[in-house]
N, C-alpha and C positions, 0 to 999 in steps of 0.2 A: 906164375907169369903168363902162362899163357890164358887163363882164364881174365886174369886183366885185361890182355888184347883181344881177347875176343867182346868184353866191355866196353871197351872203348869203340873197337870198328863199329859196334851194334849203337851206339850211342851215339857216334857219327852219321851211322845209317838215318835210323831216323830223324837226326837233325836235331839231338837235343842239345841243349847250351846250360851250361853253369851256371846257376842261380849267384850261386856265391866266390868269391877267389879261393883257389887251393889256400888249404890249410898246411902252412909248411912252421912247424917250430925250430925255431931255432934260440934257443935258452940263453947264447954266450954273446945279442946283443938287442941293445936295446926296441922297442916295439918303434913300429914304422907309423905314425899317423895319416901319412898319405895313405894309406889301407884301408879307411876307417872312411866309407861314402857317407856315414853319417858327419864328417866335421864339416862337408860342402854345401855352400848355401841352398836351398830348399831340399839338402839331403835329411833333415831332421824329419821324427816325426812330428806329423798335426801337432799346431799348436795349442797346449793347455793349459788349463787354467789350475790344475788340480798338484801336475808335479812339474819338474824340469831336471833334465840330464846331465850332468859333464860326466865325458868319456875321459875316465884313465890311462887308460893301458889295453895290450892284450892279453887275453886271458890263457891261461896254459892248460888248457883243455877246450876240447871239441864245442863253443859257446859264440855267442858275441862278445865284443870287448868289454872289458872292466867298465862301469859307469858310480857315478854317485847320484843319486836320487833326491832332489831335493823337496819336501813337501809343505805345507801349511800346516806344520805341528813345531811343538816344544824338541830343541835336540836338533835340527834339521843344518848344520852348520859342520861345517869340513876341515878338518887340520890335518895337515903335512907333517909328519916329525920325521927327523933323519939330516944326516949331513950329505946329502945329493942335492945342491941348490941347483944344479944343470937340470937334471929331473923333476925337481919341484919345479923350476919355470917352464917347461916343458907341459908339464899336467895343466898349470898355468896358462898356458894359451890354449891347450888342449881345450881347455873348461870353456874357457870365452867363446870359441868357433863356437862352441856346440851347444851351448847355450843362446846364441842368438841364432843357428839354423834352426833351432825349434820352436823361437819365438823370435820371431823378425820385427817386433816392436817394442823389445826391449829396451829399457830405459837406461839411461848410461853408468855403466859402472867403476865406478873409483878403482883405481889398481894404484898402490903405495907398493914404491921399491924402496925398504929401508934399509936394506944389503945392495951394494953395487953389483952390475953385472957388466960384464965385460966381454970384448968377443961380439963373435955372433948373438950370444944372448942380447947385447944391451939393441944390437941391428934390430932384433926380432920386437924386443921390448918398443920400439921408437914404431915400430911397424905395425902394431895390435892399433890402436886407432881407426885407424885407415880400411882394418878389416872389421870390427866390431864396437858396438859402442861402449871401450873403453876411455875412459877419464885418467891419464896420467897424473897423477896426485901429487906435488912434494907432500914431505915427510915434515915437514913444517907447516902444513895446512890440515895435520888430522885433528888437533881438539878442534877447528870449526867445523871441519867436515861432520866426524861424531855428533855435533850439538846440532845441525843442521839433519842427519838422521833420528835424532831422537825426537825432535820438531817434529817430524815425518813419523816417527810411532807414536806420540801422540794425536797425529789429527785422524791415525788408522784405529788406532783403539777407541777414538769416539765416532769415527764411520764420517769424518772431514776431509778424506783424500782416497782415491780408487787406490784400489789394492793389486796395482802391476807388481809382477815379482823385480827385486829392486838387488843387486850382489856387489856386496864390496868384497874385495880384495886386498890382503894384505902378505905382503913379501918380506921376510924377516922380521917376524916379530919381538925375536931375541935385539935389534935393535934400535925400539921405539920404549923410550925410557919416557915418554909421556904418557904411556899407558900401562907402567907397571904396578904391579901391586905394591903399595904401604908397607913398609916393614911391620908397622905395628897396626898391619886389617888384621880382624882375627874374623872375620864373614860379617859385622854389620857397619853400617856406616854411622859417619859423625855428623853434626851439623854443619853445613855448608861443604860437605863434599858430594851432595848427590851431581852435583855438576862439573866434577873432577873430568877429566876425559877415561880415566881407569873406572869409574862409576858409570859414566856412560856410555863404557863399553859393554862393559857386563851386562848392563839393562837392553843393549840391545843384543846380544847373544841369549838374553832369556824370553826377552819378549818379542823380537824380533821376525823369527821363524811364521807364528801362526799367522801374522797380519803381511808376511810376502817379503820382508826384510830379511836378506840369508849373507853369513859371511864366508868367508874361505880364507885358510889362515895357513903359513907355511912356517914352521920355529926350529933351528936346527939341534936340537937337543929336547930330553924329556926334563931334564933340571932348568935349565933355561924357562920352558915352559910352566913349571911349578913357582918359578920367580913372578909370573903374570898373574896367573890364573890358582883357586884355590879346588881343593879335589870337587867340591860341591859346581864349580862353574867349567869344569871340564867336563862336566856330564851334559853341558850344554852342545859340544861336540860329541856327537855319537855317529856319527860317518866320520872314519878317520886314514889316513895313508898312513903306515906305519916303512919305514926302511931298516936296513939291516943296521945294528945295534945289540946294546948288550941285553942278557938275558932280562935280570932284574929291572931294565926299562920297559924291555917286551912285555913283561908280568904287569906292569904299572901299567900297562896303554892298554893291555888287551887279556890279561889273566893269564899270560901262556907264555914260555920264554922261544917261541918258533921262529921271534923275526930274528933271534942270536944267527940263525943258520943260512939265512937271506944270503945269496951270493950277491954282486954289485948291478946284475940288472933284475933284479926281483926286487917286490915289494907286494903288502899285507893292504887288501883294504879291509878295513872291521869295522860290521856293526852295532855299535855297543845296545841296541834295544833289541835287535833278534839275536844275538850272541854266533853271528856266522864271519867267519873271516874265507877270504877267499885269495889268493896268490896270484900273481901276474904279471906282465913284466910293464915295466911305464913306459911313456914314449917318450923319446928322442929329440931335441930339436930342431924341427924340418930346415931342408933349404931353404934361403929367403927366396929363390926362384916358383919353388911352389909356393910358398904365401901369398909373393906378387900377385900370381895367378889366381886368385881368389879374389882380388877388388872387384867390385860391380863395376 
């Protein structure tokens, strides 16, 4: 104790100042996004062309926050699994702020709520707009939306349209029954389904990533998710949030049954192409008084 105080006075002395906020964990509630200078506008970094950010959570060791990395490669695509839908919309807006602090000319991004939210969430949800360019989607306009991005990956793959990074968003994908798998897909398609909206989803989870097209997807169940998606198109998401659940889900998502022991504010980000998972806690959903406070 007393050599602390003697740190501190000396630190005082010469007038040095705290690069960073005290690091205080506290494991028993949820991560504070106001904490995070990176989710405020021109808190991001330099805009680039090569990757982009959304901030998760904080991380439970001595780091900066949990983020996803998005890149121009195959796999570059984000899924939510777990029944914390507060949490998932939460990362949710998380993503959005910090996605457009880092690229302030982002183009506008589709956000589908096909779970209601209620509460404060739905306040927040009405509120994204206003702070980023989200696109409030009905759940009734995704096969145009899909055919209207697939337009859009086609004119990329023939070098017909700039290649701004472009994120849809989708909130409960457990349910949007226009995009679920076929009972009888067994991996290839038939004649006159390649324009299904479940076909054109897939094609743009596969080819979507390297020409700038990226999605974000939140499913409350790993079964639920196996109804959409087949194990070959889940490899498509290899940035993934995993929540606490049962073991033999956790083996399914990540080879490891660790997210079984997840207490309710932890969660698992995993990388399925470097095989690293890393723990931390998600954020919260902020007061609508600090969001206000973010409108330009």
């Amino acid at each position: 104790d007393e050599l602390l105080t003697d740190l501190t006075n000396l630190s005082n002395c010469r007038g040095l100042k705290r690069a960073e906020p005290l690091i205080v964990f506290e494991g028993n509630v949820a991560a504070d996004m106001r904490n995070n200078p990176r989710l405020l506008p021109g808190g991001g970094a330099e805009a680039s062309k090569t990757s982009w950010s959304a901030w998760l959570g904080d991380a439970v060791q001595i780091k900066e926050p949990t983020r996803a990395v998005f890149r121009r490669q195959s796999g570059s695509n984000l899924v939510l699994v777990g029944q914390h839908d507060e949490a998932a919309l939460a990362i949710f807006t998380a993503a959005a702020l910090s996605l457009v602090a880092g690229q302030p000319d982002l183009e506008p991004m589709p956000m589908i709520f096909a779970q209601a939210v209620e509460g404060l969430g739905d306040e927040i949800a009405n509120l994204l707009p206003e702070l980023a360019p989200v696109q409030l989607t009905p759940q009734r306009d995704l096969p145009e939306l899909l055919s209207a991005w697939n337009e859009e990956l086609e004119k990329r793959n023939d070098g017909r349209s700039r290649a701004t990074p472009r994120f849809l968003f989708v909130y409960g994908l457990h349910r949007l029954r226009d995009v679920r798998k076929p009972d009888d897909d067994f991996g290839f398609s038939k004649k006159g389904e390649e324009q299904s909206p479940y076909r054109q989803l897939v094609r743009l989870l596969r080819e979507g990533p390297p020409v700038g097209l990226f999605t974000i997807v939140w499913c409350d169940t790993v079964a639920n998710l196996q109804r959409y998606f087949d194990r070959q198109t889940l490899r498509e998401f290899e940035m993934r949030v995993i929540f606490q659940m049962s073991a033999n889900d956790s083996s399914t998502l990540m080879d490891t049954p660790v997210a079984s022991k997840l207490g309710p504010q932890r969660a698992i980000y995993y990388t399925e192409d470097q095989g690293k998972l890393e723990k931390f806690r998600p954020y919260a959903l902020p007061p609508l008084e600090w969001l206000r406070g973010l409108k330009k």
